[in-house]
C-alpha positions in Angstrom: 33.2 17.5 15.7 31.3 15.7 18.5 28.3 18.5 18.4 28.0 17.9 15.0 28.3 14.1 15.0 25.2 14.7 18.5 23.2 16.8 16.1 23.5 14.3 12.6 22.5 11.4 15.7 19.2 13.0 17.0 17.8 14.5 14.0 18.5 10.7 12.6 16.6 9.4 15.4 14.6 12.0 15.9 13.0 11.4 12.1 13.1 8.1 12.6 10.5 8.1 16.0 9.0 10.5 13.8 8.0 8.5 10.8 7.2 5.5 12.9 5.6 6.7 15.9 5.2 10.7 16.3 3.2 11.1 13.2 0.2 8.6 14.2 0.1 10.2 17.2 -0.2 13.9 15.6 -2.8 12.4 13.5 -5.0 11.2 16.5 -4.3 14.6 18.3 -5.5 16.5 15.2 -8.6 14.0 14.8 -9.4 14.4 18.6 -8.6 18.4 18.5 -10.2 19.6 15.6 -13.9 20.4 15.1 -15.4 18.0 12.8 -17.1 20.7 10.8 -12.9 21.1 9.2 -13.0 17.2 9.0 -14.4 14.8 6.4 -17.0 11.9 7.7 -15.6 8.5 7.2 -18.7 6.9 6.6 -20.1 7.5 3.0 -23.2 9.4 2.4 -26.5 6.8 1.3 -26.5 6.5 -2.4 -29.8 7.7 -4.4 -29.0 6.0 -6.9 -25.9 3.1 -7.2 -23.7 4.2 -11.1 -22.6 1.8 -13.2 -19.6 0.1 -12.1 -17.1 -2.1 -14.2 -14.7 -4.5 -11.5 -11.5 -5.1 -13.2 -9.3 -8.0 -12.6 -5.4 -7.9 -14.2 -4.4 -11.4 -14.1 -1.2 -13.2 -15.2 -1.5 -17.2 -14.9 -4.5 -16.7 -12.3 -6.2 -20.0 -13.3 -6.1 -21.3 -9.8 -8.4 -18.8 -8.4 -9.8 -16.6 -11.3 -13.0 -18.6 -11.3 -13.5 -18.1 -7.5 -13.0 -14.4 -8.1 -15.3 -13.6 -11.0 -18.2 -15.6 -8.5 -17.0 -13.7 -5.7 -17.6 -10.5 -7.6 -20.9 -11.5 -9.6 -22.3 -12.4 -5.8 -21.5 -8.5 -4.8 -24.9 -6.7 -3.1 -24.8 -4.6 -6.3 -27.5 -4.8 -8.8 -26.5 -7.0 -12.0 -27.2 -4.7 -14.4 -25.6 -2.2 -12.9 -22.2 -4.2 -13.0 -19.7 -5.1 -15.3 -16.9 -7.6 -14.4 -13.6 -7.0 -16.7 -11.0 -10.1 -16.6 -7.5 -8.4 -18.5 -5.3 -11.4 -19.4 -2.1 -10.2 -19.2 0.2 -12.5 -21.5 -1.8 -15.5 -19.9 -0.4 -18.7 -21.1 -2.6 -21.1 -18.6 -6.6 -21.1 -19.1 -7.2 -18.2 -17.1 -9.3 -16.7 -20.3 -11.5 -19.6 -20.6 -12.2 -20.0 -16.9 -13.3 -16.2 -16.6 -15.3 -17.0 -19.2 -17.1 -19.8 -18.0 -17.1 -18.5 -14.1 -19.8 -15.4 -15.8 -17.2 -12.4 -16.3 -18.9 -10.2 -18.6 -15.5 -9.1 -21.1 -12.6 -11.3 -21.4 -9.7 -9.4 -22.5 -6.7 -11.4 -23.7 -3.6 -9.3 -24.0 -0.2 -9.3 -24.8 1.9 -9.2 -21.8 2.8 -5.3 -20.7 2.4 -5.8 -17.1 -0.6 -4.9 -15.0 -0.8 -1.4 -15.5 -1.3 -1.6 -19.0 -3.6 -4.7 -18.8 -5.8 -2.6 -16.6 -5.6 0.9 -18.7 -7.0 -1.3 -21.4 -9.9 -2.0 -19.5 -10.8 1.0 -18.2 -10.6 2.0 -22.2 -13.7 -0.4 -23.3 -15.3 -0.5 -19.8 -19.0 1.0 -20.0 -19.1 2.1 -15.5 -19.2 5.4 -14.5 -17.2 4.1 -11.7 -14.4 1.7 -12.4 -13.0 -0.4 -9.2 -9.9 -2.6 -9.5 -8.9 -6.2 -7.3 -6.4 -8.6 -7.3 -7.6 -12.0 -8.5 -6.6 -13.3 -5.7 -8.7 -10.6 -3.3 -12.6 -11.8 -2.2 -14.3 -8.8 -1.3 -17.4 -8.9 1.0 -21.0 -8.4 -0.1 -21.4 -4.7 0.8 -17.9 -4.0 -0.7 -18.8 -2.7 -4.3 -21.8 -0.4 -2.5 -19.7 1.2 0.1 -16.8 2.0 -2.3 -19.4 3.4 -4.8 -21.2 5.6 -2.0 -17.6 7.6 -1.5 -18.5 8.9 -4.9 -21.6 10.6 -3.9 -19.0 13.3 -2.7 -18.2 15.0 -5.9 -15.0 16.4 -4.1 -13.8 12.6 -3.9 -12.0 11.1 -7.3 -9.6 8.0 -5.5 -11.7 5.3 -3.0 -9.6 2.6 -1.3 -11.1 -0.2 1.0 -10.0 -2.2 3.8 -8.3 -5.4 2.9 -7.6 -8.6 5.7 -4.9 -11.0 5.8 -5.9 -14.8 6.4 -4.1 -18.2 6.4 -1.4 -15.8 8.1 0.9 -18.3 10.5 1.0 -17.0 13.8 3.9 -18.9 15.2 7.2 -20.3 14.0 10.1 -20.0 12.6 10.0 -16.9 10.1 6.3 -16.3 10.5 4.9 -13.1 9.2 4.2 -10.0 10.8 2.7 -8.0 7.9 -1.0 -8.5 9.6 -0.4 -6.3 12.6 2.0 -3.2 11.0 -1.3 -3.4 8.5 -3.6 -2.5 11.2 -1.0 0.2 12.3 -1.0 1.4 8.6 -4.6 1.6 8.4 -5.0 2.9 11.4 -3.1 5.9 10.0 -5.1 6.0 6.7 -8.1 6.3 8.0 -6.8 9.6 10.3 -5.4 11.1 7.2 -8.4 10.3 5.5 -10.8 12.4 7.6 -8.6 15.0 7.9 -7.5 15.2 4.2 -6.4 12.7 1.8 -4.9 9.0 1.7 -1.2 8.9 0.6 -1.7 5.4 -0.8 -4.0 2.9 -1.4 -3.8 -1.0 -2.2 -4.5 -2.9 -5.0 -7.1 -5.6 -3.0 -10.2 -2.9 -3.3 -10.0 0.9 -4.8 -11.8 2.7 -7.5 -11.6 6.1 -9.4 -14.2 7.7 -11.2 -13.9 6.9 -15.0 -12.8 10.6 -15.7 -10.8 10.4 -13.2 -8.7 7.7 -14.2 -5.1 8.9 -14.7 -2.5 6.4 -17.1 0.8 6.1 -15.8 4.1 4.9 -16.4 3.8 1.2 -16.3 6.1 0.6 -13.8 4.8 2.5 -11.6 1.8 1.1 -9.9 -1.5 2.7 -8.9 -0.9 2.0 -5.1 1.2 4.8 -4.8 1.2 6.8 -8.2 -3.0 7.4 -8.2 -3.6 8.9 -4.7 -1.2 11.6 -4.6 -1.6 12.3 -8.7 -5.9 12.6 -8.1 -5.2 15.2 -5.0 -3.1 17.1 -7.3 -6.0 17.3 -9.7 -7.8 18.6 -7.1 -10.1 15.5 -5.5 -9.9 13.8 -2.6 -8.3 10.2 -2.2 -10.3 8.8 0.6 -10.4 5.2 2.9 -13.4 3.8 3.1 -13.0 1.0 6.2 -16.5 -0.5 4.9 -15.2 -1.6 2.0 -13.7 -4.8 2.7 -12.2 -7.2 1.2 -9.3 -10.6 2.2 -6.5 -12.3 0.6 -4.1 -14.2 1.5 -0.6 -13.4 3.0 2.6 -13.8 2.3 3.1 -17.1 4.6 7.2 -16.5 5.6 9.1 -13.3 6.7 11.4 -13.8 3.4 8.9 -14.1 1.2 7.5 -10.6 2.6 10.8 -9.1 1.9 11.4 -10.2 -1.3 7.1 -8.9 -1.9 8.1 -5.6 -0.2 12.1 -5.4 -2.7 10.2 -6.0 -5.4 7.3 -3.1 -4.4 9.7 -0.8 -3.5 11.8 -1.2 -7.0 8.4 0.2 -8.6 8.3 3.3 -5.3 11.7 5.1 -6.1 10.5 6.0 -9.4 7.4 7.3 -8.6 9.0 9.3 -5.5 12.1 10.5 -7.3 10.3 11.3 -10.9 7.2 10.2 -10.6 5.9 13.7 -9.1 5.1 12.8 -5.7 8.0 14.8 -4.6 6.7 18.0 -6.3 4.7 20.2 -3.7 3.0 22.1 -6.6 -0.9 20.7 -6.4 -0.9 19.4 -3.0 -2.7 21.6 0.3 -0.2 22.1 2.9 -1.3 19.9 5.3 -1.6 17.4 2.7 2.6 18.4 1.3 3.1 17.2 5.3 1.6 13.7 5.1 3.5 13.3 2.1 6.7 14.0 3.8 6.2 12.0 7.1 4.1 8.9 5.9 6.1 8.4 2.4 9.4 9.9 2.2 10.6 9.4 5.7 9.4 6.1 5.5 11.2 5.5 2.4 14.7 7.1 3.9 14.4 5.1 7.1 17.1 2.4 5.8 19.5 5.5 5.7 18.2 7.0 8.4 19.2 4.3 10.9 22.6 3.8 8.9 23.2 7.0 9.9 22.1 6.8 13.7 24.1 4.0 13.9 27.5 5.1 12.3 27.2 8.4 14.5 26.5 6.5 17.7 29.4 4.4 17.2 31.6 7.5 17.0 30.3 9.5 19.5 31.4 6.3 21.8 34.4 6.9 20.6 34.7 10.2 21.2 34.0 9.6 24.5 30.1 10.2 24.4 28.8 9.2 28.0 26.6 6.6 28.8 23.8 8.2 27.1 25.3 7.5 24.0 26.0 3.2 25.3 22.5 3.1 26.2 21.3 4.5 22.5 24.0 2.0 20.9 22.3 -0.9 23.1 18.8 -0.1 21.8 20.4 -0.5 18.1 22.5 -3.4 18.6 19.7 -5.0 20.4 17.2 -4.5 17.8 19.5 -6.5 15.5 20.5 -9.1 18.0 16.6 -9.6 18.5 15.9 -9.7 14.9 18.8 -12.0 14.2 17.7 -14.7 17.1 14.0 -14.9 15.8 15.6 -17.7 13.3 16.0 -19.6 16.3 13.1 -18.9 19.0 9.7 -18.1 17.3 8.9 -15.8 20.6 6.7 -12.6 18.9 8.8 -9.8 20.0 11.8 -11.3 18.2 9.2 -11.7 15.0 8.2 -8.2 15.6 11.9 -7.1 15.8 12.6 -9.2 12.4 9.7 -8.0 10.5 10.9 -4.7 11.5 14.4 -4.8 9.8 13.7 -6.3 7.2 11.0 -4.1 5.8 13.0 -1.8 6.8 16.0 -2.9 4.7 12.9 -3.2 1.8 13.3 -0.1 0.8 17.0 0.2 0.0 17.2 -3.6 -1.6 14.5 -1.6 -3.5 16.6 1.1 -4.4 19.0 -0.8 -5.5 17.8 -3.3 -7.5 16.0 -0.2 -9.7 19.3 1.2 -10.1 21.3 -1.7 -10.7 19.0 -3.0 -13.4 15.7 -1.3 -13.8 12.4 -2.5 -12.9 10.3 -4.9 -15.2 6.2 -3.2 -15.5 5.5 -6.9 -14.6 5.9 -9.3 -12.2 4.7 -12.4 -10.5 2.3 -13.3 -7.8 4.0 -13.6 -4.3 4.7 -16.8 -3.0 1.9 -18.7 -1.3 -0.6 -16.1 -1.8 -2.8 -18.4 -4.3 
């Protein structure tokens, strides 16, 4: 019983160092090791010629910063004629319509509400771009943003572009302040390796754009962060980062209000992972089957993962498992004793060790809020983000 109680503990661990930790670093080995002529160039080739590109913006209730966002994109380096800016009112009941309309947006749409998938599938449908790019209202994208997303295109192997997005107005001290700005520099970090050595395995909804015939409807609840990257490689395209496409918004301001963001994120993951099709290798390159694994599902299982650690620790103590096995149990417990007393001293590695088990936990409130009652296709804008 205790070998098989030491094996469930370190392959536990062992896929939990590797989900978090080992595979980064295989990335940047494999970047570092490999001859560029089997890698793809993160920088975007010059456009001949820019396409036609429609912006779409999904809004529910957006009236406090819809205006600022339909400037923000008519001021894009990207020639006027040459763009279309979509506002999709979904179920609005404020005057988000009527300020897109008088901030310039080219097509008002003003829609029942079905959540933003549907809001945005309607756009695409009666947008004229041969590129369409989608944004959160509350996302400003730089100048150059619009040009360097539409230069991924010049590839014809490339159907999915995602840009870079920034947090600001982040609190940097204090009592439950959020730590989502540096794990996104980890996690971009990581997309950027898996994008030059194959393909993305999920965007975010700041900055991205898919050709128009590329454009894939799913299920409404499942939301094109995750569901478009994996679903375009299976069609045979790349799903690419491209770091010159930037864009900012504002983040979540307290480490419980980036929980309940993350819960409510990860009630709209399980079903894409568990019959969505992401789990199905059929479509996907080896290599790329691997960065599915490691980046999404172990990520996903983590929650388990250190359940299970924990649990088999605890009886390997018991068992009589050395002091190996106290000083494992330590590093656990003390993770949580750390995360538990960053309510009480705002020092950053107690921050960083709350942000940690929280989002860790994300996944399995996630789960069980999807289970329990199902997930709604919409939902409403994160606290403090407007």
């Amino acid at each position: 019983m205790r070998t098989a109680l030491e094996v469930v503990f370190w392959v536990s661990a062992g896929l939990i160092v590797w989900t978090q930790v080992g595979y980064a670093l295989a990335l940047l080995a494999l970047d570092w090791a490999l001859p560029d002529r089997v890698k793809h160039a993160d920088a975007a080739v010059p456009l001949h010629e820019l396409p036609r590109l429609s912006l779409i913006v999904a809004a529910h209730d957006e009236e406090r910063v819809i205006a600022a966002k339909v400037q923000n994109a008519l001021a894009l380096d990207y020639p006027r004629e040459r763009l279309e800016v979509i506002v999709a009112c979904d179920g609005c009941s404020d005057a988000t319509a009527e300020l897109a309309r008088g901030a310039g947006a080219d097509v008002v749409l003003e829609l029942p509400r079905g959540g933003k998938i549907r809001a945005q599938d309607a756009a695409v449908e009666i947008s004229r771009g041969e590129i369409v790019a989608f944004s959160d209202a509350n996302a400003l994208w730089e100048a150059g943003a619009a040009r360097a997303l539409a230069a991924a295109f010049e590839d014809p192997h490339v159907g999915y572009a995602c840009g870079q997005v920034s947090f600001v107005n982040a609190a940097d001290a204090g009592d439950g302040a959020n730590q989502e700005g540096l794990y996104w520099r980890y996690e971009l970090a990581v997309r950027a390796r898996e994008s030059r050595l194959s393909s993305i395995t999920a965007g975010n909804g700041a900055i991205y754009a898919t050709r128009r015939n590329s454009y894939i409807v799913v299920d409404p609840i499942m939301g094109h962060d995750l569901s478009l990257p994996f679903r375009i490689v299976k069609h045979g395209q790349r799903a690419v980062y491209v770091p010159g496409a930037r864009a900012s918004e504002k983040m979540v301001p307290s480490l419980a209000g980036e929980f309940a963001r993350k819960r409510r994120m990860m009630s709209h993951t399980w079903p894409i992972l568990l019959r969505g099709g992401m789990l199905s290798p059929r479509g996907y390159p080896p290599g790329y089957a691997l960065m599915i694994v490691s980046h999404r599902l172990l990520r996903y299982l983590t929650p388990g993962l250190h359940a299970v650690a924990l649990a088999a620790n605890i009886a390997l103590l018991a068992l009589g498992g050395g002091p190996l096995y106290a000083v494992t149990l330590a590093l656990q417990l003390g993770l949580l004793v750390a995360a538990a007393f960053a309510g009480v001293l705002s020092a950053r590695p107690l921050l960083i060790a709350r942000y940690y088990v929280l989002t860790t936990a994300s996944p399995a409130a996630g789960l069980w809020d999807w289970l329990r009652h199902g997930t709604p296709a919409s939902w409403e804008a994160a606290e403090g983000t407007r």
